[in-house]
C-alpha positions as CSV (number, residue, x, y, z in Angstrom):
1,X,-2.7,16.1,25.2
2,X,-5.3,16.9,23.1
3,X,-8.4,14.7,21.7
4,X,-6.5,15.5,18.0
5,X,-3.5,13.5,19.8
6,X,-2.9,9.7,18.1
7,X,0.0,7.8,19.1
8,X,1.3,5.2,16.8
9,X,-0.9,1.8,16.5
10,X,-4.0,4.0,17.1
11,X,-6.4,4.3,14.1
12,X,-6.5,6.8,12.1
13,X,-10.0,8.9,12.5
14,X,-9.7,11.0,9.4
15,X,-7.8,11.9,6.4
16,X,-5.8,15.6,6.5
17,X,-2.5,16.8,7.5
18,X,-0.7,16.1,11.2
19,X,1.5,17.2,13.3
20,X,4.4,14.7,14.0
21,X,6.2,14.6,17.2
22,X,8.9,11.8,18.1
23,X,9.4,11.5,21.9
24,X,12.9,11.1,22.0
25,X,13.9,14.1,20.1
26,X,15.9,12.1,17.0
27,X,13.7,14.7,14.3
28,X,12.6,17.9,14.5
29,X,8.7,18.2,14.7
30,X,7.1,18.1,11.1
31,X,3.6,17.8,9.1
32,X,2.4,15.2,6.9
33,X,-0.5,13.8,5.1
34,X,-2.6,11.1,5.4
35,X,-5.4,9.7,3.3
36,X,-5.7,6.3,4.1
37,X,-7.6,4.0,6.8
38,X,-6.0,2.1,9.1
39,X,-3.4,2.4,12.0
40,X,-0.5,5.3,12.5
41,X,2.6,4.1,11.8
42,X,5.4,3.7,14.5
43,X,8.4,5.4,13.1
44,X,11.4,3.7,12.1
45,X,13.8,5.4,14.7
46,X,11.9,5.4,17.7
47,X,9.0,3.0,16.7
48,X,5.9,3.6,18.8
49,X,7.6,6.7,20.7
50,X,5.2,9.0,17.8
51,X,2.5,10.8,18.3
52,X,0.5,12.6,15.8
53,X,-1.6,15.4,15.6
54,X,-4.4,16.3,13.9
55,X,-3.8,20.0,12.7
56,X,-6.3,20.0,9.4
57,X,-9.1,17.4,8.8
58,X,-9.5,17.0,4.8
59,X,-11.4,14.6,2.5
60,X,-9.0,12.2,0.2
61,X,-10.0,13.7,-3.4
62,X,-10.7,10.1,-4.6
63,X,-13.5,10.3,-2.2
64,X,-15.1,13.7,-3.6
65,X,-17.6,13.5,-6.0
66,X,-16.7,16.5,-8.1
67,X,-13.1,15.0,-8.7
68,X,-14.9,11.3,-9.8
69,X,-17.1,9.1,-11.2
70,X,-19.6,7.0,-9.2
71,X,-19.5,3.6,-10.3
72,X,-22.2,2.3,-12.6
């Protein structure tokens, strides 16, 4: 597997879209976002049988500083 390869429980090294894969074949492959720190989730079917993907790094526009304001 690749070094983009996260499983779930591993943390998550950067926002952008990911490639989701379930191990035991209950859903199709599929993309989705993520934005936020923290871990992967396990998925509700097949809990920690997940992996993810990272197909796209991008930075979470609260985070930009032409979309907001610094603080003050």
């Amino acid at each position: 597997m690749s070094t983009n390869t996260f499983w779930a429980g591993d943390k998550i090294p950067a926002a952008g879209v990911y490639s989701v894969v379930h191990t035991n074949n209950h859903a199709s492959p599929h993309d989705v976002t993520i934005v936020s720190d923290g871990a992967f989730p396990p998925c509700n079917e097949c809990g920690d049988r997940v992996y993810f993907t990272l197909a796209k790094a991008a930075q979470n526009i609260a985070l930009n500083p032409h979309f907001h304001k610094p603080d003050r």
